[in-house]
C-alpha positions in Angstrom: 12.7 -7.4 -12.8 8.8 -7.8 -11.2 7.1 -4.7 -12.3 4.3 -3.3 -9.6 1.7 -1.3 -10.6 0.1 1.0 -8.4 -3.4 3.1 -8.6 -5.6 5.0 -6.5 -3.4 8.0 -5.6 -4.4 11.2 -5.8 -6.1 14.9 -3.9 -8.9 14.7 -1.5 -9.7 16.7 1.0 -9.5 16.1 4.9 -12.3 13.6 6.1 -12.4 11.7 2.6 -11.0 8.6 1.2 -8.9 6.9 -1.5 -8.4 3.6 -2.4 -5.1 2.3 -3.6 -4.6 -0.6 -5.5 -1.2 -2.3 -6.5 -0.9 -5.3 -8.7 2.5 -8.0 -9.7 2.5 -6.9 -13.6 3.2 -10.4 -14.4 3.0 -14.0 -13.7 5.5 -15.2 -10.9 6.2 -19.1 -10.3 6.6 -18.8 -6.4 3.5 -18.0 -3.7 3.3 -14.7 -2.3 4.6 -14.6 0.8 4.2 -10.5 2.2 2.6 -7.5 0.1 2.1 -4.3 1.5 2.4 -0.4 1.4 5.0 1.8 3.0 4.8 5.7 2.8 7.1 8.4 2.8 5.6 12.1 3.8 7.2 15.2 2.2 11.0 15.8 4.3 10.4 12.6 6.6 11.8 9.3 6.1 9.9 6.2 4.6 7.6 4.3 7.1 5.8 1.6 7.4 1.5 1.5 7.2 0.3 -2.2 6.4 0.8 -5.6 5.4 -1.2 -8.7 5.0 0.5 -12.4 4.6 -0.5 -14.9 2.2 -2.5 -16.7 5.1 -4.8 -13.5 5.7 -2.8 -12.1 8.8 -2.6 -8.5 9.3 0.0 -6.2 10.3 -0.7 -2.0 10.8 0.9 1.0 12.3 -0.8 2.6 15.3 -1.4 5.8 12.9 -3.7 4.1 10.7 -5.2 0.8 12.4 -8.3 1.3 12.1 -8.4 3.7 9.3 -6.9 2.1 6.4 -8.2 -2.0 6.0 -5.9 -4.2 3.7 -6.5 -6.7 1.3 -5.5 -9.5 -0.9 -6.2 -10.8 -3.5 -4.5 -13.5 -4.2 -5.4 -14.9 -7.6 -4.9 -11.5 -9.1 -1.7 -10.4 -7.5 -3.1 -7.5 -6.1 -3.2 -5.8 -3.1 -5.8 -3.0 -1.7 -5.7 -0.2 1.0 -8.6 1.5 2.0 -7.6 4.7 3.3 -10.8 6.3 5.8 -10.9 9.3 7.5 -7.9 10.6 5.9 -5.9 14.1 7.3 -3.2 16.2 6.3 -0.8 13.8 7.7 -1.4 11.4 5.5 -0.2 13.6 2.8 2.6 11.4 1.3 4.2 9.3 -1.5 2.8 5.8 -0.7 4.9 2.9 -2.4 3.5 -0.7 -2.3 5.8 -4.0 -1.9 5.6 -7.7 -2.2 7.9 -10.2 -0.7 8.2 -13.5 -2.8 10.7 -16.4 -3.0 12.8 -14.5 -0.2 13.2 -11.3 -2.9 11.5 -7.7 -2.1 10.2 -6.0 -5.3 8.7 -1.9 -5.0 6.1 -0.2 -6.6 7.3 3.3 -8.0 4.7 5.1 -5.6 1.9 6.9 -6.0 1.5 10.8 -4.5 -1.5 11.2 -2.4 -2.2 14.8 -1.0 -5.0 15.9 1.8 -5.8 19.3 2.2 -7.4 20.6 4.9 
């Protein structure tokens, strides 16, 4: 089982940011092909935010383009999301995922909370 690690989460308040970080625990033998971060707001169903491909390409949803950049970093595994101008609505548990020799692997999550 690929183990992700994710950082970053946490409290802020509206207007502030957070940076979340999420990294393949170990070494895998196949390119990455996908990684990227879904979230899940308290009562509401998962949805999607960002991904980026292994060629650099960019994917958002219209409630954060703009606000939240993604990265990565390849050699290390890692993925990052900038999160900008954040608002109560962002409020949510936000899970990263990579996509590698045609398997899916999840992050446990990581809680971040914007008060207003």
């Amino acid at each position: 089982q690929v183990q992700l690690i994710e950082s970053g989460g946490g409290s802020v308040q509206a207007g502030g940011s957070l940076n979340l970080s999420c990294e393949v625990a170990e070494r895998i033998f196949h390119p990455i092909s996908i990684m990227g971060w879904y979230r899940q707001p308290p009562g509401k169903e998962r949805e999607f935010i960002a991904n980026i491909i292994s060629a650099g390409s960019t994917n958002y949803a219209a409630t954060v383009k703009g606000r939240f950049p993604i990265t990565l970093l390849i050699h290390k595994r890692t993925t990052t999301l900038q999160m900008n101008s954040l608002n109560p609505d962002d409020t949510a548990v936000y899970s990263c995922h990579v996509l590698f020799n045609g398997d899916y692997y999840w992050g446990q999550g990581t809680q971040v909370t914007v008060s207003s």
